[in-house]
N, CA, C and O of each residue as an XYZ file, in Angstrom:
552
protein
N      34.247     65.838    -24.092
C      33.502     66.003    -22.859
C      32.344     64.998    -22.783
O      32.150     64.365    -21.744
N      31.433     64.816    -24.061
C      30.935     63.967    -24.282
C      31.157     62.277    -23.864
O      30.398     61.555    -23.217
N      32.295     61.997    -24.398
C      32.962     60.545    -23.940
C      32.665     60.553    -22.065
O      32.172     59.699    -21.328
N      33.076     61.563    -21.867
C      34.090     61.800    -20.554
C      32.553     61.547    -19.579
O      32.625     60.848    -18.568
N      31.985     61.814    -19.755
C      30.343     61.919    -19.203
C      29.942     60.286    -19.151
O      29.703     59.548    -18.194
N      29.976     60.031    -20.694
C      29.038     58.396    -21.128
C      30.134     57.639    -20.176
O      29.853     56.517    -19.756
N      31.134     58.127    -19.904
C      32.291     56.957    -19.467
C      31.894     57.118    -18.064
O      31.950     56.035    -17.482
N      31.592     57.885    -17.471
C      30.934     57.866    -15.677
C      30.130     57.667    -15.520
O      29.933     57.191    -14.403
N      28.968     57.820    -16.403
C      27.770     57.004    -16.492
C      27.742     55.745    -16.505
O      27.086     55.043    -15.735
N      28.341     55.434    -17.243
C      28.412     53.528    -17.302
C      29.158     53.170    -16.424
O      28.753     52.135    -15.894
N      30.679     53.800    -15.746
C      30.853     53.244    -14.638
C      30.451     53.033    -13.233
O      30.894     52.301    -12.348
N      29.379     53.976    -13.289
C      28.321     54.108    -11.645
C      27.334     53.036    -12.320
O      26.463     52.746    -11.500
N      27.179     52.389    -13.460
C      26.292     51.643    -13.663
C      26.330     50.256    -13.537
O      25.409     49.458    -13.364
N      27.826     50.043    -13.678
C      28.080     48.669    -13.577
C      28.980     48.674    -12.026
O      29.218     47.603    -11.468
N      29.457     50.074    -11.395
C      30.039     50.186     -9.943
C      29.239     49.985     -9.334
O      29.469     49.163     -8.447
N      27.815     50.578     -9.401
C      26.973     50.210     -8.076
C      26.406     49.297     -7.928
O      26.115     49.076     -6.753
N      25.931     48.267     -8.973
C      25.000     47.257     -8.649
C      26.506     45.900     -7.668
O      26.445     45.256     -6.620
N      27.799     46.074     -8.910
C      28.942     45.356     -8.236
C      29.107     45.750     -6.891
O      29.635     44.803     -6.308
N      28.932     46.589     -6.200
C      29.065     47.349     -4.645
C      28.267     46.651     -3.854
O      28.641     46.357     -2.718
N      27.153     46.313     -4.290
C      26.077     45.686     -3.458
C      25.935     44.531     -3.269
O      25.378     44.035     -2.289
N      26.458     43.915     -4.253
C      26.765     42.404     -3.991
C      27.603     42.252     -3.483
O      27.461     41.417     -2.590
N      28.971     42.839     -3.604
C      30.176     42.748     -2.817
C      29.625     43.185     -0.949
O      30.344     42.787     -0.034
N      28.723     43.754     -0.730
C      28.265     43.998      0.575
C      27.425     43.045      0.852
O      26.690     43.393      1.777
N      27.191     41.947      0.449
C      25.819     41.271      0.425
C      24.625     41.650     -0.467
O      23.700     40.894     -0.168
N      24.334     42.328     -1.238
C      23.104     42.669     -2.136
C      21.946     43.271     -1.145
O      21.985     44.347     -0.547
N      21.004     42.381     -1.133
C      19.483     42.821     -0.970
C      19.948     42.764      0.740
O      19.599     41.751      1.347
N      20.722     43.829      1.504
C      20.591     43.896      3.208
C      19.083     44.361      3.725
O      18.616     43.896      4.765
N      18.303     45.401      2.836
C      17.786     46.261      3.567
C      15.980     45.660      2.787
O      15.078     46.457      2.527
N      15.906     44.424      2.610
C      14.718     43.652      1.604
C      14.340     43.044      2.429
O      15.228     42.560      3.130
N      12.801     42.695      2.852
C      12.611     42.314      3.833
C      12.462     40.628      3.060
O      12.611     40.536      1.841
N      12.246     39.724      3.673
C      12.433     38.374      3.336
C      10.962     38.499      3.674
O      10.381     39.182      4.518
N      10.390     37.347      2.459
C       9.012     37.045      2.528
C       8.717     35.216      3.209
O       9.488     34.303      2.916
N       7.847     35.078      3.845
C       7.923     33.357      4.299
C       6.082     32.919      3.745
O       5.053     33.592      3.796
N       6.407     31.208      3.140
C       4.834     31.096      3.349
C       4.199     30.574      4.741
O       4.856     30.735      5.770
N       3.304     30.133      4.778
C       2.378     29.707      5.598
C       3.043     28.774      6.404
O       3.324     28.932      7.592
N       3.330     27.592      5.563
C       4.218     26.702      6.156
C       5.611     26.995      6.573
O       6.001     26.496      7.629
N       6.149     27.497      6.106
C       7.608     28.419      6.290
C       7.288     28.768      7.589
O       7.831     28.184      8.528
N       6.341     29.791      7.791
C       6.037     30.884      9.041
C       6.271     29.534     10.588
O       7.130     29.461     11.467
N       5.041     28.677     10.272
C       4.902     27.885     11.040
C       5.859     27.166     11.340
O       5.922     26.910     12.542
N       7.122     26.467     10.312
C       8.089     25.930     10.791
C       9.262     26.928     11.709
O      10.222     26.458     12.320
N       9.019     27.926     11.651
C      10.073     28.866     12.436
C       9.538     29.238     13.664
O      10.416     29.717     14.381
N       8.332     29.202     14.240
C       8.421     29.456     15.307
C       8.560     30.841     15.564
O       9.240     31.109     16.555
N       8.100     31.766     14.941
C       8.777     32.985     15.435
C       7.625     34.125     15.929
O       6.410     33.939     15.859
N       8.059     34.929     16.270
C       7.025     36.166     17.053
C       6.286     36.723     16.306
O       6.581     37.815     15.821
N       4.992     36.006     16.005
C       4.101     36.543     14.354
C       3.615     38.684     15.128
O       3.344     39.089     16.258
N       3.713     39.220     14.117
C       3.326     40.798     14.377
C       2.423     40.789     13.633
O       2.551     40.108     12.615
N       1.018     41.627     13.879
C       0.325     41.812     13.398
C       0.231     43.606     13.331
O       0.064     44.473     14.190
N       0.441     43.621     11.774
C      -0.355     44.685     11.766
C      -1.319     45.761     10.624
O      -1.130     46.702      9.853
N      -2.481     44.852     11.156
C      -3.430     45.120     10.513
C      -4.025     46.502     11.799
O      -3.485     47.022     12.776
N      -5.479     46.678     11.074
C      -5.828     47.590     12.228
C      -7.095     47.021     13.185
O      -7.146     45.800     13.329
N      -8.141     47.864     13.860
C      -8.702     47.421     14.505
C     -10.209     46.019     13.710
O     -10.683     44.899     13.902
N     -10.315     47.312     12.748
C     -11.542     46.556     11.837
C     -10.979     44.968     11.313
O     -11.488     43.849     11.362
N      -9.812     45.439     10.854
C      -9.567     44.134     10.041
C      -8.983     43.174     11.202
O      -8.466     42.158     10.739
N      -8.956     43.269     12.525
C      -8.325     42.219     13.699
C      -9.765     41.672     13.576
O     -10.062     40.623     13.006
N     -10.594     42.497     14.168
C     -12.468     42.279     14.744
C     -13.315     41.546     13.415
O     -14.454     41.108     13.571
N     -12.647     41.486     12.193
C     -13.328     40.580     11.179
C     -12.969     39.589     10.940
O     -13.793     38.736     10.609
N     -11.281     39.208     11.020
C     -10.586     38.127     10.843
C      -9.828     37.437     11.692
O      -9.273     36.409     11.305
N      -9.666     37.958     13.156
C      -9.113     37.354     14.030
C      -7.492     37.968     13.902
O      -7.293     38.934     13.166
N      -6.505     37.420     14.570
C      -5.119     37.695     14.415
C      -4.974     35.724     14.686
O      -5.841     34.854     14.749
N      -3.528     35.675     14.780
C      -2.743     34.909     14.622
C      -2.523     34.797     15.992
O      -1.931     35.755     16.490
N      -2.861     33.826     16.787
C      -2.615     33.390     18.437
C      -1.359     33.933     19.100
O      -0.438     33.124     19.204
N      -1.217     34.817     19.435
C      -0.015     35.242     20.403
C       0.427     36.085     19.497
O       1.550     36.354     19.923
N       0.267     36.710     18.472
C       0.766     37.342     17.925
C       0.593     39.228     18.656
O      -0.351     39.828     19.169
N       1.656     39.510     18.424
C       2.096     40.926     18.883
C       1.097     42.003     17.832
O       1.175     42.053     16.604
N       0.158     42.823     18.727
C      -0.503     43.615     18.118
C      -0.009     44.901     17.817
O       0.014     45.611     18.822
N       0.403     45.467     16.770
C       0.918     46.933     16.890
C       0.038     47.616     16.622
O      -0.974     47.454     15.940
N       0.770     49.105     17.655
C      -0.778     49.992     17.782
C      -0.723     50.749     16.761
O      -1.533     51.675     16.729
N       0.298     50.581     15.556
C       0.211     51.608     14.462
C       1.182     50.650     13.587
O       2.079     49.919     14.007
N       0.809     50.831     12.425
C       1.986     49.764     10.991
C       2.790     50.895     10.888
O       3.943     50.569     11.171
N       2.701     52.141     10.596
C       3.871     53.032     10.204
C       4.580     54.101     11.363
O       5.590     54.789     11.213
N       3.596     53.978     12.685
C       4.383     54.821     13.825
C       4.482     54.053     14.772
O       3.834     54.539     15.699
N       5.056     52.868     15.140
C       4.421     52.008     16.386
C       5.953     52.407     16.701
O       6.677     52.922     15.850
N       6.477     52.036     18.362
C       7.997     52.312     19.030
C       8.633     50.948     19.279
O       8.536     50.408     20.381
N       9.160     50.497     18.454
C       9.563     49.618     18.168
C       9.778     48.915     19.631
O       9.189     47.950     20.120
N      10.609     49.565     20.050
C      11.489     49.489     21.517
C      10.472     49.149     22.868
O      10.888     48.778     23.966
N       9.317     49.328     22.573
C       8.123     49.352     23.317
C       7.110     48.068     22.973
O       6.379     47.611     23.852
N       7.130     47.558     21.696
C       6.210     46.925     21.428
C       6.458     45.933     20.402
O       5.577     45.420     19.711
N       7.757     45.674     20.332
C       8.854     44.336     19.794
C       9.307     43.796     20.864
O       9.386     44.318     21.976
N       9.785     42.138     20.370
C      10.660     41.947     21.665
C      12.021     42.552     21.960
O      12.662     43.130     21.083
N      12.467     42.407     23.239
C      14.145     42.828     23.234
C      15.206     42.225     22.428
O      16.195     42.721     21.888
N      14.840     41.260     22.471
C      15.774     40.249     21.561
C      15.902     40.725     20.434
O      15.235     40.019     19.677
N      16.560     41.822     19.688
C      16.681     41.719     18.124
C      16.666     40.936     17.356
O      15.892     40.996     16.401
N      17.536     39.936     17.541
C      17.479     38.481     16.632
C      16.645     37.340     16.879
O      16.820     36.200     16.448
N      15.689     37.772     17.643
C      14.242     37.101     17.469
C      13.740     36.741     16.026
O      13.882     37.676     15.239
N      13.351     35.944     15.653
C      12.538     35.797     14.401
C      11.066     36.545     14.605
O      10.184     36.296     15.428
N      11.107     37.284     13.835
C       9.557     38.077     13.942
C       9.129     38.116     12.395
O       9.741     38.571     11.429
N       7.575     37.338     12.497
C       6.890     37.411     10.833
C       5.907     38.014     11.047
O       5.052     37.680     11.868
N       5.872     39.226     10.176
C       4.859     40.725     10.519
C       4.113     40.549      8.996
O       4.617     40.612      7.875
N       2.422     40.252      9.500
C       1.577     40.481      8.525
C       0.649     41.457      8.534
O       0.676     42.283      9.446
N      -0.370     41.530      7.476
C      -1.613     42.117      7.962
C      -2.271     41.414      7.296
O      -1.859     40.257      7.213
N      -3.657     41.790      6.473
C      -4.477     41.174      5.750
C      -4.609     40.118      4.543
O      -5.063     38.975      4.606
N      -4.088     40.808      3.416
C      -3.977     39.387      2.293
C      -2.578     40.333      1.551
O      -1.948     41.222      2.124
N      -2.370     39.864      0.244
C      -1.251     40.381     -0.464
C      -1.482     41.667     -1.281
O      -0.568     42.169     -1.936
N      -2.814     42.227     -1.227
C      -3.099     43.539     -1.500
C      -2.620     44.586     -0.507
O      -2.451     45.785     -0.734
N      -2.403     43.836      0.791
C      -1.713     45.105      1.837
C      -0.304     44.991      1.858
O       0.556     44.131      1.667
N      -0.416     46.484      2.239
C       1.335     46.666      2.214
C       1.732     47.205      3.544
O       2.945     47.406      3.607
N       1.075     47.497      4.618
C       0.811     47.442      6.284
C       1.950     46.342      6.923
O       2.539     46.573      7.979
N       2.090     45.533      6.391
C       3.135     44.347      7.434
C       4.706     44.617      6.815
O       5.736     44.659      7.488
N       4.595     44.776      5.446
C       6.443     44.897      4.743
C       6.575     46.451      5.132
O       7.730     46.877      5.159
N       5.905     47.035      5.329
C       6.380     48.372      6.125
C       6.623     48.863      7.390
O       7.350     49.776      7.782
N       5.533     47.730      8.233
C       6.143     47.477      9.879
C       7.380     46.799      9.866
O       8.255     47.081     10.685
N       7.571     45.669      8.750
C       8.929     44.827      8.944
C      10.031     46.066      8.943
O      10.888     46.289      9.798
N       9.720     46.899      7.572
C      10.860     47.796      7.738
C      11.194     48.593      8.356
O      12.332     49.062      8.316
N       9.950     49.100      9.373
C      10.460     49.669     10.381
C      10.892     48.826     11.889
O      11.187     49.365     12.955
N      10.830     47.524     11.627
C      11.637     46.983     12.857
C      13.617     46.685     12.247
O      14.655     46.660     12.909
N      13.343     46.501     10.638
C      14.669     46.658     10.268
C      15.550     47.760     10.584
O      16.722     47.584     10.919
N      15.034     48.825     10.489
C      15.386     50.251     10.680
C      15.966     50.280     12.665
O      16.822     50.852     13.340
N      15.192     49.585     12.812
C      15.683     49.946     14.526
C      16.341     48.696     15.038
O      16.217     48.245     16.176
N      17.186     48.101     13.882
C      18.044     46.824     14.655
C      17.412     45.273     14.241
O      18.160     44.371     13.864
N      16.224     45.136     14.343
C      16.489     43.902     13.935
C      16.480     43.003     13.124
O      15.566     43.097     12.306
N      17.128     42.165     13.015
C      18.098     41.198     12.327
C      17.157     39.981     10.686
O      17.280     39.821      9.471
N      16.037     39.310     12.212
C      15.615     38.517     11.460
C      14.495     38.390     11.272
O      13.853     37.581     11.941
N      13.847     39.236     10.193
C      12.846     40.210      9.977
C      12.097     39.044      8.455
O      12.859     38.521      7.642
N      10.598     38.871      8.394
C       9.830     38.264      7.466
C       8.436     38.728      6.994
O       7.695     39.095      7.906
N       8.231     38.750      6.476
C       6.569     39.011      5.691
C       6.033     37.923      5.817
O       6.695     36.892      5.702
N       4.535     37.907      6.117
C       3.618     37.042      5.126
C       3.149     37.347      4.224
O       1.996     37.713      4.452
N       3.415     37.412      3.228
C       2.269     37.717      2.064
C       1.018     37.596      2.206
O       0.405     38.603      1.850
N       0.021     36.264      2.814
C      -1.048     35.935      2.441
C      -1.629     36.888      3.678
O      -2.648     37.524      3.406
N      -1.193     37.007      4.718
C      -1.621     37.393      5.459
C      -2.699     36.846      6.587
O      -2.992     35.658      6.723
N      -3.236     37.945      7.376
C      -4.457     36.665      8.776
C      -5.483     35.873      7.236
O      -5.609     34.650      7.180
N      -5.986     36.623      6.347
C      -6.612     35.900      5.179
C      -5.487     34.254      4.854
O      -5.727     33.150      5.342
N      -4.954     34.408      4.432
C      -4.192     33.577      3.961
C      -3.835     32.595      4.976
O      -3.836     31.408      4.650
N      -3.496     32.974      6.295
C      -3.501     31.666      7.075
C      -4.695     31.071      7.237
O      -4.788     29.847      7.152
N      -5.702     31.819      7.478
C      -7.181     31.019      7.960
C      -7.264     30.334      6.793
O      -7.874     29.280      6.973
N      -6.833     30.519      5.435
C      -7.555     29.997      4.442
C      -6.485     28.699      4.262
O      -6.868     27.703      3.649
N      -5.388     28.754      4.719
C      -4.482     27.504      4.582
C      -4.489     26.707      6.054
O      -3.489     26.259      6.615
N      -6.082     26.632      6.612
C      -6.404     26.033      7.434
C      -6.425     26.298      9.338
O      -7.033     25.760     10.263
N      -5.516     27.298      9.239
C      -4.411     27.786     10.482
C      -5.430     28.606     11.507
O      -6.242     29.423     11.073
N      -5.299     28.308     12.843
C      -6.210     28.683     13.652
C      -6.059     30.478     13.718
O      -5.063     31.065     13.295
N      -6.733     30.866     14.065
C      -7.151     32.443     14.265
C      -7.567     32.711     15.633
O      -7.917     31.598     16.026
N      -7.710     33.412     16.449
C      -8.457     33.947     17.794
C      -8.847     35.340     17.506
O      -8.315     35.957     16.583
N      -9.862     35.922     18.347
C      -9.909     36.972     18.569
C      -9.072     37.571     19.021
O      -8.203     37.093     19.750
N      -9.192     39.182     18.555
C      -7.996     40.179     18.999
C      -7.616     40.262     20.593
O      -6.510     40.347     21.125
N      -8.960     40.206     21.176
C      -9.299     40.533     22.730
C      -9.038     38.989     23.757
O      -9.013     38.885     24.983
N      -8.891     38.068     22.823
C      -8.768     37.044     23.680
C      -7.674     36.254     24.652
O      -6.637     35.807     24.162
N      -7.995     36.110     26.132
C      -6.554     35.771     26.952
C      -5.503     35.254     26.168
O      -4.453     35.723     26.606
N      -5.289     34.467     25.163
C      -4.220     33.515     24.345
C      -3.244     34.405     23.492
O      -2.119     34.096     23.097
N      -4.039     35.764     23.266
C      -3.653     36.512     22.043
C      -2.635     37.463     22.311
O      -2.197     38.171     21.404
């Protein structure tokens, strides 16, 4: 009975990781981009940090403000386009606010989903313009 056990154990061990690659592996991982990365794509930067941290550091020019990182309606406050490129940050790489908005835009469809790591910190500091939260451009 013993055998019979270690022998299903090891085969869910070496079955499941083989399952996932055979599906593609990492589907549900959000992809991380840097600074320069972000900027060469062009894509619909999300912000979501909150109010304090917009009003200290600015956001990212045109970037999409969400009114919540873990309850925002996707459907309401993403674009329509699913396969939009959208790179969802918040502050620096101590927050975890933007890879959890990403996953909840993964969760509701879309496709081509990114992090910043460095975050609104990390762009201002790799030179990259900022605006206020409140401002016409934003």
């Amino acid at each position: 009975m013993l055998k019979q056990i270690m022998f299903v154990t090891l085969v869910g061990l070496v079955a499941a990781p083989a399952a996932a690659l055979a599906c593609g592996g990492k589907k549900n991982e959000v992809t991380t981009v840097s600074v320069d990365k972000a900027k060469e794509m062009k894509p619909a930067f999300v912000d979501a940090n909150g109010k304090e941290t917009r009003a200290k550091y600015g956001i990212i020019p045109g970037a999409i403000m969400l009114t919540s990182y873990d309850g925002y309606d996707a459907a309401k406050e993403l674009p329509k386009d699913k396969r939009k490129d959208l790179v969802f940050y918040c502050s620096n790489e101590m927050c975890s606010a933007g890879k959890v908005a990403a996953g909840r835009a993964m969760e509701a469809g879309y496709t081509n989903v990114s992090v910043l790591p460095v975050g609104v910190k990390g762009w201002k500091a790799a030179g990259q313009k900022t605006v206020k939260a409140g401002d016409a451009n934003s």
